[in-house]
N, C-alpha and C positions, 0 to 999 in steps of 0.2 A: 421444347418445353423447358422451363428453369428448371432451379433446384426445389423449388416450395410446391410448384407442381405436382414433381414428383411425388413425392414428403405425403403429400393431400392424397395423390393417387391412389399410393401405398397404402397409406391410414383405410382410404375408404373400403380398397379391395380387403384388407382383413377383415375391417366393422362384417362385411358381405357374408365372406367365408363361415366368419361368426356366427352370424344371425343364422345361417342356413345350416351349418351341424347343429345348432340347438333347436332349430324348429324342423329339421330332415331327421334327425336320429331316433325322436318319438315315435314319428310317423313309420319309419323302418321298423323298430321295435315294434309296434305294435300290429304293425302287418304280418310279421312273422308270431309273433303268439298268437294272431288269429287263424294262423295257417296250423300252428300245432293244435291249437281247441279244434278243431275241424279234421284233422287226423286221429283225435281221442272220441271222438265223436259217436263212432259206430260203437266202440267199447262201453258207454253208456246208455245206450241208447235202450230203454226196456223192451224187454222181448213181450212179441204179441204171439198168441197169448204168452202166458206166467208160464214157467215150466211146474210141474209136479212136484209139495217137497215141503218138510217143514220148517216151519218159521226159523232162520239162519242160516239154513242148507247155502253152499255158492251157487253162483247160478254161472258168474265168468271170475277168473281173478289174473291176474299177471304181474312180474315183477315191476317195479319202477326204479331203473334205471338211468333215464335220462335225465342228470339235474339234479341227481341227489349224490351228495357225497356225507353219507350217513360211518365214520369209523366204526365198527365192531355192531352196524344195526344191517337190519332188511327193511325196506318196505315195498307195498306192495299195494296193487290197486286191487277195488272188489265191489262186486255187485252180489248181492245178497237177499235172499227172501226174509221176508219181516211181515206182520200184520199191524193193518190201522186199528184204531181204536174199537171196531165196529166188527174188527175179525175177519176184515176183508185181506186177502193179498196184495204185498205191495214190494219192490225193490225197493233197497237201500244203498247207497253209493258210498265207500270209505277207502281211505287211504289208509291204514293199518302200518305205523314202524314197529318194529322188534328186536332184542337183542339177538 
């Protein structure tokens, strides 16, 4: 093969490599966040039935750790009793920072 072959070869094998980290790196990302929403999963998940307790009481809470680089805060996941409009029982879902 000449030299312009080459030259071509090389070209094309990048454009390749190219196109494939920018259309492969989404798809990774995005397989791996859905792998962590599905390890968060249960931690949300409302309890059947409601536990006993009034409106604010926790019901789960845990540090958040993974991800957060919060200087001189906390935060913290939580699941929470709250009432609907109608004075029924309901969970609340919050991520709560603080200093």
């Amino acid at each position: 093969m000449n030299k312009l072959g080459w030259m071509i070869g090389g070209v094309l094998a990048a454009v390749v490599l190219v196109v494939v980290a920018v259309v492969g790196y989404p798809a990774v990302d995005r397989v791996q966040s859905d792998r962590r929403q599905d390890e968060l999963e249960p931690f949300y998940a409302t309890p059947d039935p409601l536990p006993d307790g009034p409106a604010g009481a926790l019901v789960r809470h845990e540090p958040l750790t993974e991800g957060v680089n919060l200087p001189n805060a906390a935060a913290h996941r939580i699941l929470y009793l709250t009432e609907d409009p109608n004075g029924a029982p309901r969970v609340r879902r919050r991520s709560p920072v603080h200093p």
